[in-house]
Rosetta silent file (secondary structure, phi, psi, omega in degrees, C-alpha in Angstrom):
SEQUENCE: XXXXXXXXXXXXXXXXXXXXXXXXXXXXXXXXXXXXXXXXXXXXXXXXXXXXXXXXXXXXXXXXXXXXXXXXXXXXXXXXXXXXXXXXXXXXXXXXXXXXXXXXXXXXXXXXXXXX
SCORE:     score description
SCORE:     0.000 S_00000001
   1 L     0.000  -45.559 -168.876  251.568  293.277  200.366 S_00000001
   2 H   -65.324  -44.520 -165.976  249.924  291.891  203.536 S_00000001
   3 H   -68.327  -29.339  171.428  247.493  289.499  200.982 S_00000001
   4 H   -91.673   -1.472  169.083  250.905  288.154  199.359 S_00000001
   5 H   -80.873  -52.385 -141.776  252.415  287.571  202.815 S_00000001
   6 H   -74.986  -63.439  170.130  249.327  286.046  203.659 S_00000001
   7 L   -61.053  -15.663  169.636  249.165  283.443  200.479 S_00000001
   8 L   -88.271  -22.526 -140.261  253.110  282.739  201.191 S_00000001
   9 L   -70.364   57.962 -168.640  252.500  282.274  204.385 S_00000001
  10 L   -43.731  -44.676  158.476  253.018  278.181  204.955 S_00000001
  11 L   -49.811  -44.526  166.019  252.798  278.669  208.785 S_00000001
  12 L   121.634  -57.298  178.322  249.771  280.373  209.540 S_00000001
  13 L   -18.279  -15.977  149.936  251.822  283.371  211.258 S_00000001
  14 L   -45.723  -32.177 -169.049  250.778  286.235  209.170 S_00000001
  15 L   -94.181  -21.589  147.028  247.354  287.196  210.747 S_00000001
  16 L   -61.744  -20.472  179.161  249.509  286.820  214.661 S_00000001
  17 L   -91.154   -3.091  169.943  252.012  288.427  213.097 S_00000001
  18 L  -114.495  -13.781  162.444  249.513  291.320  212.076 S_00000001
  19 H   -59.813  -52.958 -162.073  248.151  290.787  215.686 S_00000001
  20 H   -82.188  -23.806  -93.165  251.392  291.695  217.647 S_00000001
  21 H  -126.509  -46.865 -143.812  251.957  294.158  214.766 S_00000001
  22 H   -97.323  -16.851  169.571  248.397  296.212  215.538 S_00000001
  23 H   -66.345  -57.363 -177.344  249.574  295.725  219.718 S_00000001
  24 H   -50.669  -38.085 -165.903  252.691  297.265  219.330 S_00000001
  25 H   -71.902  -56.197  175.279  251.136  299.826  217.262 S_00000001
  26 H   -59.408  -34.150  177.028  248.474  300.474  220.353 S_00000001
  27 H   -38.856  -59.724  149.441  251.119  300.155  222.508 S_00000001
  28 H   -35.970  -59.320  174.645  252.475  303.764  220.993 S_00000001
  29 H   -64.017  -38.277  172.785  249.077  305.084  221.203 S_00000001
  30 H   -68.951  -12.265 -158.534  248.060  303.950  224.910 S_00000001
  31 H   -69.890  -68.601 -163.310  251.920  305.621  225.831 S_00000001
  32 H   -39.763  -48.716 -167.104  250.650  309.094  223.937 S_00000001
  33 H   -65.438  -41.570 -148.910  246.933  308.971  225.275 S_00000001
  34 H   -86.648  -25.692  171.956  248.290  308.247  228.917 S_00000001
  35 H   -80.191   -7.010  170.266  251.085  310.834  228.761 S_00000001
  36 L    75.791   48.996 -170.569  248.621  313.133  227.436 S_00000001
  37 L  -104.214  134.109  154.788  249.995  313.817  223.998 S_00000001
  38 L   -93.719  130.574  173.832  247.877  314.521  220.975 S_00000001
  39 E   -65.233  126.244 -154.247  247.807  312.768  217.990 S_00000001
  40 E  -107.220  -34.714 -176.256  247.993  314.912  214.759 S_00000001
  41 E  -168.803  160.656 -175.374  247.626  311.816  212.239 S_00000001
  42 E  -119.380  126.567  144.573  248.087  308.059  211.890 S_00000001
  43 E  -149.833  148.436  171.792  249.092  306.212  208.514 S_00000001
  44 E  -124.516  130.756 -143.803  249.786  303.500  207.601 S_00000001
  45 L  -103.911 -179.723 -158.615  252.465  302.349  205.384 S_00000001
  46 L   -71.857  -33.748  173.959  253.450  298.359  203.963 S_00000001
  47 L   -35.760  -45.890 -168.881  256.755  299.128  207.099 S_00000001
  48 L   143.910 -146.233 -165.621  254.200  299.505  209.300 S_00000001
  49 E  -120.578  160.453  170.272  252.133  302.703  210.827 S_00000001
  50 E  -123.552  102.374 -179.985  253.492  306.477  211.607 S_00000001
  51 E   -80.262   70.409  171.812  252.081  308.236  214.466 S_00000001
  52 E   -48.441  119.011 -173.495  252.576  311.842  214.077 S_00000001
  53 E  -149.381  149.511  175.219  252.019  313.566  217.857 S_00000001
  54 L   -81.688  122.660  178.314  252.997  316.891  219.108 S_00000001
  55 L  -112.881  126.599  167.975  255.694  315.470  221.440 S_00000001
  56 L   -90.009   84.001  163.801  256.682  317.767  224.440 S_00000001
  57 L    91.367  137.842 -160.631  260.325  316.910  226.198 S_00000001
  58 L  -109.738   12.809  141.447  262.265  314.051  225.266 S_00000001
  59 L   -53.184  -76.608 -179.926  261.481  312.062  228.423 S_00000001
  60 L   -20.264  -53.664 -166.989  257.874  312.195  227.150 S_00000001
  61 L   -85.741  -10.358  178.565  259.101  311.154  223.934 S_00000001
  62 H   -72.980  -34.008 -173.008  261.370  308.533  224.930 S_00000001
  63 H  -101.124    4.631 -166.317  258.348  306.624  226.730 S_00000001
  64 H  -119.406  -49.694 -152.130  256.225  307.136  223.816 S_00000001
  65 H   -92.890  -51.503  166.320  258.708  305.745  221.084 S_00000001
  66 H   -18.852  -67.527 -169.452  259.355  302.983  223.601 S_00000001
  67 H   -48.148  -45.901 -175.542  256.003  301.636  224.712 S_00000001
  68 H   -54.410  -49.113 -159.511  255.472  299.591  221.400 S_00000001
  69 H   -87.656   -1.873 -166.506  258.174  297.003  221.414 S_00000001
  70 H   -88.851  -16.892 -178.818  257.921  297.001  225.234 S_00000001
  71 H   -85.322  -41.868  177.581  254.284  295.727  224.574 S_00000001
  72 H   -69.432  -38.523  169.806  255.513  293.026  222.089 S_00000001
  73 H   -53.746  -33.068 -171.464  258.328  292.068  224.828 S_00000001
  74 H   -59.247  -60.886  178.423  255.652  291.689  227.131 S_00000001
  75 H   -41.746  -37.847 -152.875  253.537  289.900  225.116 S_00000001
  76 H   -83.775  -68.338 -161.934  256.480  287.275  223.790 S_00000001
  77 H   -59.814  -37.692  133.232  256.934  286.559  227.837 S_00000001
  78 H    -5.547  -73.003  179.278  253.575  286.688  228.622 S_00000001
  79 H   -69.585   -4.326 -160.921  253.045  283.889  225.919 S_00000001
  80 L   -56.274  -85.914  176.548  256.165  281.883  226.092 S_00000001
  81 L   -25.515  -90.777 -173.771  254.381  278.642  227.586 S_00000001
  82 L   -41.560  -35.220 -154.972  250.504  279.091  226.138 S_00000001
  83 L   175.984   86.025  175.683  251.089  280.426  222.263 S_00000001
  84 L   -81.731  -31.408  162.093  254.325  280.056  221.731 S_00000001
  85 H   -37.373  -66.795  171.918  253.526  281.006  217.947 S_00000001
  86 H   -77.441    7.219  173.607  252.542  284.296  219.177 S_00000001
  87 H   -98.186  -30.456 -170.218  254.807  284.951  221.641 S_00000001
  88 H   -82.143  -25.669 -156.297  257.967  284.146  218.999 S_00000001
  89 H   -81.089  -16.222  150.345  256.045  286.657  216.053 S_00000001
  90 H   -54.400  -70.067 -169.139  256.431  289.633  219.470 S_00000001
  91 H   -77.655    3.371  160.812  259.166  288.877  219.877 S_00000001
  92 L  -113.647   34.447 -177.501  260.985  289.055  216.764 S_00000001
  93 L  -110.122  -52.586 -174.443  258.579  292.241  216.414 S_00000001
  94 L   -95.773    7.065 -164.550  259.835  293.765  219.405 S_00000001
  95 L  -120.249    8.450 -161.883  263.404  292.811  219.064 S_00000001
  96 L  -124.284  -14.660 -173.314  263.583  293.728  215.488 S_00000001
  97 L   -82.946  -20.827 -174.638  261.735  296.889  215.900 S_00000001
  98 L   -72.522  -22.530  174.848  264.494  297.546  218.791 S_00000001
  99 L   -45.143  147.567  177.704  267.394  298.003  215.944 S_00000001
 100 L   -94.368   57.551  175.208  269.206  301.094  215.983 S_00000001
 101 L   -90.336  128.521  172.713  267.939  301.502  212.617 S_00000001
 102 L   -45.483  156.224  165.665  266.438  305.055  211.330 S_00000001
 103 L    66.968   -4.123  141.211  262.609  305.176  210.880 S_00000001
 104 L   -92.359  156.526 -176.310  262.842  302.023  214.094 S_00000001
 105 L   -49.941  -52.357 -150.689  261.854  302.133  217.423 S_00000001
 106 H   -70.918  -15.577  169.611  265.650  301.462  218.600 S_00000001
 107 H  -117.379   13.323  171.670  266.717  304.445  216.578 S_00000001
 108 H  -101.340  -15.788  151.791  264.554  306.656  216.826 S_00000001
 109 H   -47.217  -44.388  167.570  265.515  305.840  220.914 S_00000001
 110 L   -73.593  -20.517 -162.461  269.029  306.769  219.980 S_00000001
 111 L   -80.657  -67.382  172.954  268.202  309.634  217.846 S_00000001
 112 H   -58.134  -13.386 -158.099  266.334  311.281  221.424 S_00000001
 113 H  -112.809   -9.660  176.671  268.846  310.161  224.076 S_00000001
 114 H   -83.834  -27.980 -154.584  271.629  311.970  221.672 S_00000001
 115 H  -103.060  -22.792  175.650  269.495  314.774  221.538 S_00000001
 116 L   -94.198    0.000    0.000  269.059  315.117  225.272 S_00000001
């Protein structure tokens, strides 16, 4: 899928757009490692990746589900001026990932703050 994005791609914006894709994704991971959460498995699907972690308390997990698109916000402000390319593919990364959609960031945000 990524190699036929890549060959459509007219713009250049697939391999930044696989850039902010693999931040946001770290983003998740630096939340877990720093809250001190383990990771039970990583894969990754054409959507994007699934972080399995034994999550403890729905603070925990709230700052954990969070961290990715908050790394792609960063990044798109961070970038506005300098790489504006990369700063727009964060930011429709972190704004799109922000949907109150199931199996997204923004609803899997709603899914915990209902639950707490």
């Amino acid at each position: 899928m990524l190699g036929g994005f890549g060959l459509l791609d007219r713009w250049g914006l697939s391999l930044l757009f696989l850039l902010a894709a693999v931040l946001h994704e770290a983003g998740h991971l630096t939340a877990l490692w720093l809250l001190d959460i383990s990771v039970e498995a990583i894969e990754l699907r054409a959507g994007g990746a699934v972080i399995r972690a034994s999550l403890r308390g729905e603070e925990r997990e709230l700052w954990a589900i969070a961290a990715g698109p908050a790394v792609n916000l960063l990044l798109a402000a961070v970038f506005w001026l300098p790489w504006l390319d990369f700063a727009l593919c964060n930011l429709a990364l972190g704004l799109g990932n922000l949907l109150p959609l199931p199996k997204r960031d923004g609803g899997r945000i709603l899914h915990t703050l209902r639950r707490w």
